[in-house]
C-alpha positions in Angstrom: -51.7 0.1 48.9 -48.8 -1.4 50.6 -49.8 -4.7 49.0 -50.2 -3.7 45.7 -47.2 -2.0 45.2 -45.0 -5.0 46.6 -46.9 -6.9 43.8 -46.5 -4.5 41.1 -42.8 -4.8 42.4 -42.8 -8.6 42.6 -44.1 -8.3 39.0 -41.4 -6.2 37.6 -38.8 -8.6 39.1 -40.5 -11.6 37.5 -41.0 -9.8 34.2 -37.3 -9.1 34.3 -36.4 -12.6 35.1 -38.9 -14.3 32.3 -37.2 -11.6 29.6 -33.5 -11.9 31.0 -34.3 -16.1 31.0 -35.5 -15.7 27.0 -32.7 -13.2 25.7 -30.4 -16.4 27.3 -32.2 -19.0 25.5 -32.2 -17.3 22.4 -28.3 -16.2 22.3 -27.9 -20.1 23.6 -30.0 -21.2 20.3 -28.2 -18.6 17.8 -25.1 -19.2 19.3 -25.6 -23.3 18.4 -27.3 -22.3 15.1 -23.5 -20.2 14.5 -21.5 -23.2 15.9 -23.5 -25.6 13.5 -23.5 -24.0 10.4 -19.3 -23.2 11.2 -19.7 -27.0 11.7 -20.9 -27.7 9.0 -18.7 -25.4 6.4 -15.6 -26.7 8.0 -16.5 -30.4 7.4 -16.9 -28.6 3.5 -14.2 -26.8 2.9 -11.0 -26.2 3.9 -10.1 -23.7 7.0 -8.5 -21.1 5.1 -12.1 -20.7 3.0 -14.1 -20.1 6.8 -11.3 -17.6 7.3 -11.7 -15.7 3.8 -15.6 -15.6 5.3 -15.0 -14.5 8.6 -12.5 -11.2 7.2 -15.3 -10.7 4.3 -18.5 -10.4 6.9 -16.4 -8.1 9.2 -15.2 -5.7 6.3 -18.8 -5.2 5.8 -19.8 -4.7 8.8 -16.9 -1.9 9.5 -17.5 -0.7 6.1 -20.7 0.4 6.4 -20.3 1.4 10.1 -16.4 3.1 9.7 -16.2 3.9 6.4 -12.6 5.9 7.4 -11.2 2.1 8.7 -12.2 0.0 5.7 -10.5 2.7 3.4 -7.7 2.1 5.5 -8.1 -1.9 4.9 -7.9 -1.5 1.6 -4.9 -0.1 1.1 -3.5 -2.6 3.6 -5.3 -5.2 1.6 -3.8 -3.9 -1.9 -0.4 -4.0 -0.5 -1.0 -7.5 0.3 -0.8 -7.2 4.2 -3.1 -10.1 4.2 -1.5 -13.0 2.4 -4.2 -14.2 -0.8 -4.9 -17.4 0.7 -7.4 -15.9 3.1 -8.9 -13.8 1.1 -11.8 -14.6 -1.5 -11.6 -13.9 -4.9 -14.3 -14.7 -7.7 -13.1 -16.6 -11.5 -13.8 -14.5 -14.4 -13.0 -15.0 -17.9 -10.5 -17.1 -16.9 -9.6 -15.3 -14.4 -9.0 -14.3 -10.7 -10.9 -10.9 -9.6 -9.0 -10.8 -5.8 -10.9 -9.3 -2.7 -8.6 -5.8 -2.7 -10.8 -4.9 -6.0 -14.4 -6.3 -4.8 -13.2 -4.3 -1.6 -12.3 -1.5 -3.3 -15.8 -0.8 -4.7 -17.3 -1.7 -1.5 -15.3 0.8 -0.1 -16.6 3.2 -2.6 -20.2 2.4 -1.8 -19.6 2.7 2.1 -18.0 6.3 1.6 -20.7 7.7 -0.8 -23.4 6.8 1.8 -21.4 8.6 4.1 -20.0 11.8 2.8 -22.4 12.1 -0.3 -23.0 15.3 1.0 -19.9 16.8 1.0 -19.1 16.3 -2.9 -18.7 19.7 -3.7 -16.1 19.7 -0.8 -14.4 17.0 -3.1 -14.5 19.1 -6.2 -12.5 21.6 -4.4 -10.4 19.0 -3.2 -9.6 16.9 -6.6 -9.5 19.9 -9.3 -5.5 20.2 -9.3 -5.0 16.7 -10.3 -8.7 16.1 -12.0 -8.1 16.6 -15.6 -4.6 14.5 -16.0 -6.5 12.0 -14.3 -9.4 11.8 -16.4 -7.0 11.7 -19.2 -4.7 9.3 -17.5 -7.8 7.0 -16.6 -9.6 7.9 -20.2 -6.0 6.5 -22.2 -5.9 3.4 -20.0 -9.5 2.7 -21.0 -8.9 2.9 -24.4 -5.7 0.5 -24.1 -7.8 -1.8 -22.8 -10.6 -1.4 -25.5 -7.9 -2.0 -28.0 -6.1 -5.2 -26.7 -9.5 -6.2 -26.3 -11.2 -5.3 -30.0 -8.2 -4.5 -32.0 -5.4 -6.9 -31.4 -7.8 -9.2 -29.4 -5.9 -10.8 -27.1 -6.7 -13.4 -24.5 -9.2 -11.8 -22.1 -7.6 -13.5 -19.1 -4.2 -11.7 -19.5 -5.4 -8.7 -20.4 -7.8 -8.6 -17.4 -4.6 -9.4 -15.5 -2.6 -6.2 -16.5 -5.6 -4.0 -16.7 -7.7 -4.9 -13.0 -4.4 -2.4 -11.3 -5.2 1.0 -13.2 -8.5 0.7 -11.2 -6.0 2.0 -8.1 -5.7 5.1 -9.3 -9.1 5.9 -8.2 -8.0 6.0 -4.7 -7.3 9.5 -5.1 -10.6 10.6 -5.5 -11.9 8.2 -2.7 -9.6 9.5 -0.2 -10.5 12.8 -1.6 -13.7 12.3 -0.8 -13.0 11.8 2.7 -10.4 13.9 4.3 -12.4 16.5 3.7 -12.0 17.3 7.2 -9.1 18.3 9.5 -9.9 15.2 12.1 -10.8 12.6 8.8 -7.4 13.8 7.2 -5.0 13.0 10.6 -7.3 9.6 10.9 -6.1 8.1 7.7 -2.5 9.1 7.9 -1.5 7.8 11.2 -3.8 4.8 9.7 -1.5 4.6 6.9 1.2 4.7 9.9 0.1 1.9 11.6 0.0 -0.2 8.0 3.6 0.7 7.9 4.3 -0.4 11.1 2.0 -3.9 10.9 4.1 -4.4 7.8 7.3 -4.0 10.2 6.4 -6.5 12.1 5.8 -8.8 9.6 8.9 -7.9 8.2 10.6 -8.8 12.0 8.8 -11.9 11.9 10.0 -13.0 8.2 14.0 -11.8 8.6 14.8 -13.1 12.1 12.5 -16.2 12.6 11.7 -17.6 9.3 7.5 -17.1 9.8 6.0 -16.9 6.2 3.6 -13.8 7.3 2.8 -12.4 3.7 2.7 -15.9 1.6 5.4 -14.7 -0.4 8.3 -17.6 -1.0 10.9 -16.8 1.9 14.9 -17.7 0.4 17.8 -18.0 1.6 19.8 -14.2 0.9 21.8 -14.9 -2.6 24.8 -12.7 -3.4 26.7 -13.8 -6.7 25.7 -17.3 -6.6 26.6 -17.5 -3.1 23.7 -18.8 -0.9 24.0 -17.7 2.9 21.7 -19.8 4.4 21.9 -18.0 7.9 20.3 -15.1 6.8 16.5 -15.0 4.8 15.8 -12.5 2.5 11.9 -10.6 3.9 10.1 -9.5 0.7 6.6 -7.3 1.2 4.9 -6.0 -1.5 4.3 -3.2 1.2 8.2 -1.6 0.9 7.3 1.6 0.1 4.5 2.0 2.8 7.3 1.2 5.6 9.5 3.8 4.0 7.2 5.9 3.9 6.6 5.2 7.8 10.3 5.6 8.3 10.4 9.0 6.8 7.1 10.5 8.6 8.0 9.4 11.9 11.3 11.4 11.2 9.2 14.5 10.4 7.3 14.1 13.0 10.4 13.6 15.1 11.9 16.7 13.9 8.8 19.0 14.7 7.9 17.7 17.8 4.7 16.0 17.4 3.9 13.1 19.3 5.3 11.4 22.2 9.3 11.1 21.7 9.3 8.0 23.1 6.5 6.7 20.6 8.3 7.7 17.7 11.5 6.3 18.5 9.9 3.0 18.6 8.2 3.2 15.3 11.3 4.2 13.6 13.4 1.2 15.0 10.4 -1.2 13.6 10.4 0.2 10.1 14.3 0.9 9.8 14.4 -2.8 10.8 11.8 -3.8 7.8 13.5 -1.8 5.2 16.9 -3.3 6.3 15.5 -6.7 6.2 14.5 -6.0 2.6 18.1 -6.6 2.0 17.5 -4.3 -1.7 20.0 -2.0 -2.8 17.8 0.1 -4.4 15.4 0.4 -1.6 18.3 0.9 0.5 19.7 3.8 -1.9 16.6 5.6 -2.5 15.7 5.6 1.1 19.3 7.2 1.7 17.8 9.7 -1.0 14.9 10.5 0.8 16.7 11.3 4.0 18.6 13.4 2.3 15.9 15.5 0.8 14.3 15.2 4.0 16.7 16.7 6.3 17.1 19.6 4.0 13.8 20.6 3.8 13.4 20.1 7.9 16.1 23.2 8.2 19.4 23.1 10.1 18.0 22.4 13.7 15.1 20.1 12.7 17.6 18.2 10.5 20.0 17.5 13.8 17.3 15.6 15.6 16.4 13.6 12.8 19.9 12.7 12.5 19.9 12.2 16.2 16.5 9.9 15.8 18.5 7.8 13.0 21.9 7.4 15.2 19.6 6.0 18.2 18.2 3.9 15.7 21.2 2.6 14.3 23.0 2.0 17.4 20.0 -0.1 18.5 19.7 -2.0 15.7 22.8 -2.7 15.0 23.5 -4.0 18.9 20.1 -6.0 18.3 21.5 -7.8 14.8 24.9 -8.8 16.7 22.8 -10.3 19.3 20.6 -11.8 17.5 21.9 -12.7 14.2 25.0 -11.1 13.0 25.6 -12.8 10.1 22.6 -10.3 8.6 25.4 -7.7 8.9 28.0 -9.6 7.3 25.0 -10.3 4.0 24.6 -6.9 4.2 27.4 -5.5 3.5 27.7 -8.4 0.8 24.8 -7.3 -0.8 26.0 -3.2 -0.8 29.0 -3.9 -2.3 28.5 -6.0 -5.4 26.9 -4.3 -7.6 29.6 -4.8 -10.2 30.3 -8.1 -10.1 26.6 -9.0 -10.6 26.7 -7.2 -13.7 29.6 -9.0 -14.9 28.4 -12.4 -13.4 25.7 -12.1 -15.3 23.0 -12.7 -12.3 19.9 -10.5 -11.7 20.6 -7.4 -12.9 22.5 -8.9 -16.3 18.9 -10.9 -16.7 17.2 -7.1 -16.4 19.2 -5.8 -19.1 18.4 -8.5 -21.4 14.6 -7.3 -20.5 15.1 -4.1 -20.8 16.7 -4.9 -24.9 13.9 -7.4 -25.5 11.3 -4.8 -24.8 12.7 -2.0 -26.7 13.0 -4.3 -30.0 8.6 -4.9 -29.1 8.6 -0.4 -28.5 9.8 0.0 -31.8 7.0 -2.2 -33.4 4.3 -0.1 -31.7 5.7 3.2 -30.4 2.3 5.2 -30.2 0.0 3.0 -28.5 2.3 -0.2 -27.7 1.9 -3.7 -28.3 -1.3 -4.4 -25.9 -1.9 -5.3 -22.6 -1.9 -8.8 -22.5 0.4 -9.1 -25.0 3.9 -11.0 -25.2 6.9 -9.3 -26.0 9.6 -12.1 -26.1 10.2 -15.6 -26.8 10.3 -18.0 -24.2 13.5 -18.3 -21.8 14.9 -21.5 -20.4 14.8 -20.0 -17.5 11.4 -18.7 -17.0 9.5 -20.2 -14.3 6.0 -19.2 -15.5 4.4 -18.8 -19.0 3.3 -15.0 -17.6 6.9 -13.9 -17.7 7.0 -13.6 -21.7 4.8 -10.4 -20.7 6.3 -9.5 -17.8 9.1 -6.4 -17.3 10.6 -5.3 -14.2 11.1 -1.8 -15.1 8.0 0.3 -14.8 8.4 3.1 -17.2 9.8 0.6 -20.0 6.9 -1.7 -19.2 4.0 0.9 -19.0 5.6 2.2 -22.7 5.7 -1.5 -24.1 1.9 -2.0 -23.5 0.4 1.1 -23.9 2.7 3.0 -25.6 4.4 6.4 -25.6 1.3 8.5 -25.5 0.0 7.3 -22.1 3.3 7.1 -20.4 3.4 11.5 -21.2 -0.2 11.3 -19.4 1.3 9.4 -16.6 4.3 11.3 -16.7 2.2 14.5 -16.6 0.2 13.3 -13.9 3.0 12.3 -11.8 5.1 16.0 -12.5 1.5 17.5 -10.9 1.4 15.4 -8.0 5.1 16.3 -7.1 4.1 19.8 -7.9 1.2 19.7 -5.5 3.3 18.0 -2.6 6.1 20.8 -2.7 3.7 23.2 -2.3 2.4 21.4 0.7 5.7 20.7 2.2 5.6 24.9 2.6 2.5 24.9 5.2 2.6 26.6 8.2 0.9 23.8 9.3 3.4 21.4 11.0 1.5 18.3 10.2 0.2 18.5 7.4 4.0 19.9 6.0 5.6 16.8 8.2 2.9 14.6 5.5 4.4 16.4 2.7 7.6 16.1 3.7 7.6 12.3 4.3 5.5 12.0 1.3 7.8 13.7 -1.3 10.8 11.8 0.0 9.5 8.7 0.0 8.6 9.7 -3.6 11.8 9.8 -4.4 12.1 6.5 -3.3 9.6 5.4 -5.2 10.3 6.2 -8.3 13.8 5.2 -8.3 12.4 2.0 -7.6 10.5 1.9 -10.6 13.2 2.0 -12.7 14.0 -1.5 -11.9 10.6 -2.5 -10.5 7.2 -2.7 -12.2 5.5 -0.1 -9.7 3.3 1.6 -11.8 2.1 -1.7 -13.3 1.1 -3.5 -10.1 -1.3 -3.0 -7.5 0.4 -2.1 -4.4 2.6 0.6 -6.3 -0.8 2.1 -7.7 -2.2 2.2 -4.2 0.4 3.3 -2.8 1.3 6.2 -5.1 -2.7 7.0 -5.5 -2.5 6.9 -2.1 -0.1 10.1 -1.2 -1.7 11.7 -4.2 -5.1 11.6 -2.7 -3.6 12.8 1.2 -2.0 15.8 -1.0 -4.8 16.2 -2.8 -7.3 16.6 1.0 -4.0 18.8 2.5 -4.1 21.1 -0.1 -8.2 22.0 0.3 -7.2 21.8 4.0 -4.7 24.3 3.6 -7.0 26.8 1.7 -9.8 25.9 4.0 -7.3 27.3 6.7 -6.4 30.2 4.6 -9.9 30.9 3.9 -10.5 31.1 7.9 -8.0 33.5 8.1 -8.5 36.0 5.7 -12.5 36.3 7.3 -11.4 36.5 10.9 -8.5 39.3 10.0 
């Protein structure tokens, strides 16, 4: 007996051995089969295309294993966290579908496997803003339709000023799945940690000149006036690191999280929405501080202040250390505002916009002149042919292509979601009221900034916007849920 159980044990070992030896050989083989086709591709095509693959494989594979993260990267992606250059994008009609729509639809795909059975959950969820959004989304459509059928105009440029409504159907996505207390927290402090990732890039742009989001980095220009010294860090993601700014404030104020945490996330994004070097993001965000510390209440309100001072005193030492002539452009920048309008420089140059397009309004009040379509002649100074369409004002850009009767839907929509985020800024909830908070304020932000920005017209303001409306949208079912809970256990 002895024998034969020191051989059945001699066996096992072996066995072992021979299947350990094998699952070797074949990682060795697959491993070299991965090496040789990378090989291969790189020998192809150039290194930026192996890294477009590499990001596409691995949204996949998170997509379809954490939906809640890949709904995350796409509002990163939107925003343009990633610069385009590694990120694929397919040619149609002309031309360029990028990777934040294909993922958005993925992402769509991932989440209805998911949480397909929680749709009624989403109903609940979606009905205060449902209706102006089906109109909203049903208007667009038919803008489209027309520039398409009507006015027929080139299908490459209208496909260029259409592809961003399809943003606005974050808000039922996200909807869809914060659903749940746990979901809910998971994509805000996700939507944090964007914020933050865009702080750094910011960092990395102002102070030592790294291109992180492929945007042109410039020299900071005041009145003609180049300083040279300090660069001007652009992000599409601007509102996201107010946002940030404003939440960790809240959060601050209320107690939530570790102090020590928080202190460190607001230095980062006060830093990147310094380094924006924009008056009006500067002003707004002054705004939404305001509003902030007077919904937070007296006491709350002193340690927000209290949170900012540290920050400013930090900052501040850090710039003079660093590189203080960013103070010097700063102040620059803050106090020039009239003498750009009398020099004539960027904000003359918006003016003329602003007149050009409301000579094009007039032609087409009702429905607009089409997207797609052209609205001035061409100007010495353009630097691309696209700029004969282009506005920098949202609200008289949205009018000019669609006309007056969509912006009222948009406008409509918009006076709902504000509605729907007071309400929530009145939770007993501390978080979820912290959320509303920050996401009202930053608001405010927000929609100053389209008044000399094209937010509603471009992707990352969609998302971003879509974005809060869809987290209002969940805290609102959340806060009835709790409600609910209430009234059955009293």
């Amino acid at each position: 007996m002895k024998n034969n159980s020191s051989l059945l044990s001699f066996n096992r070992r072996d066995a072992n051995f021979v299947s350990l030896k094998i699952g070797s050989i074949f990682f060795v083989i697959m491993a070299a089969i991965v090496a040789l086709i990378f090989g291969f591709v790189s020998a192809i095509f150039p290194w930026w295309w192996i890294v477009a693959i590499i990001l596409s494989i691995l949204f996949i594979f998170i997509g379809f294993t954490y939906p809640l993260v890949a709904l995350i990267a796409v509002i990163a992606i939107s925003s343009r966290l990633i610069p385009d250059t590694f990120l694929p994008s397919i040619r149609l009609l002309g031309g360029t579908i990028p990777s934040s729509d294909m993922a958005l639809f993925a992402t769509f795909i991932f989440c209805f496997f998911k949480y397909n059975s929680e749709f009624s959950f989403t109903k609940q969820a979606l009905s205060p803003l449902a209706i102006p959004l089906f109109v909203v989304l049903l208007l667009l459509l038919f803008s489209v339709f027309r520039a398409v059928f009507e006015i027929r105009l080139p299908l490459k440029d209208i496909l260029g000023e259409s592809r961003h409504f399809l943003y606005w159907l974050l808000i039922p996505l996200i909807a869809l799945t914060c659903s749940d207390r746990q979901r809910f927290k998971f994509i805000v402090f996700g939507f944090l940690f964007v914020a933050f990732l865009f702080s750094i890039g910011q960092i990395l742009q102002g102070f030592l000149g790294v291109n992180v989001f492929g945007r042109e980095l410039t020299s900071l220009e005041t009145l003609g006036s180049i300083n040279s010294d300090v660069t001007r860090s652009m992000t599409s993601g601007t509102h996201i690191i107010v946002w940030g700014f404003l939440f960790v404030l809240a959060l601050f104020a209320n107690r939530i999280g570790f102090s020590k945490t928080l202190i460190i996330l607001c230095i980062f994004t006060g830093a990147g929405i310094f380094l924006t070097y924009g008056r009006a993001v500067w002003g707004g965000t002054f705004l939404a501080v305001l509003f902030l510390c007077w919904k937070l209440g007296t006491k709350k309100m002193l340690r927000s202040v209290g949170l900012i001072a540290i920050v400013a005193v930090f900052g501040l030492s850090a710039m003079l250390a660093i590189k203080p002539g960013a103070i010097e452009g700063a102040m620059q920048r803050l106090f020039s505002v009239e003498e750009e309008v009398s020099h004539g420089s960027s904000l003359g140059w918006r003016f003329y916009e602003n007149k050009m397009a409301w000579a094009a309004i007039q032609r087409s009040p009702l429905l607009g002149i089409g997207l797609g379509a052209p609205y001035r002649p061409p100007a010495k100074s353009d630097v691309t042919a696209e700029q004969v369409r282009y506005v920098h004002s949202a609200y008289i850009y949205l009018t000019l292509k669609t006309g007056i009767i969509v912006f009222m839907s948009v406008i409509f929509l918009i006076f709902k979601i504000l509605h729907l985020t007071y309400i929530q800024t009145r939770s007993n909830d501390l978080f979820i009221s912290s959320v509303a908070i920050a996401s009202f304020a930053a608001m405010i932000e927000y929609f100053l900034a389209c008044i000399t920005q094209p937010e509603l017209m471009q992707t990352p303001g969609i998302a971003f916007l879509a974005t809060l409306a869809g987290l209002m949208c969940a805290a609102n079912y959340l806060n009835q849920k709790n409600l609910t809970k209430g009234k059955l256990t009293s």
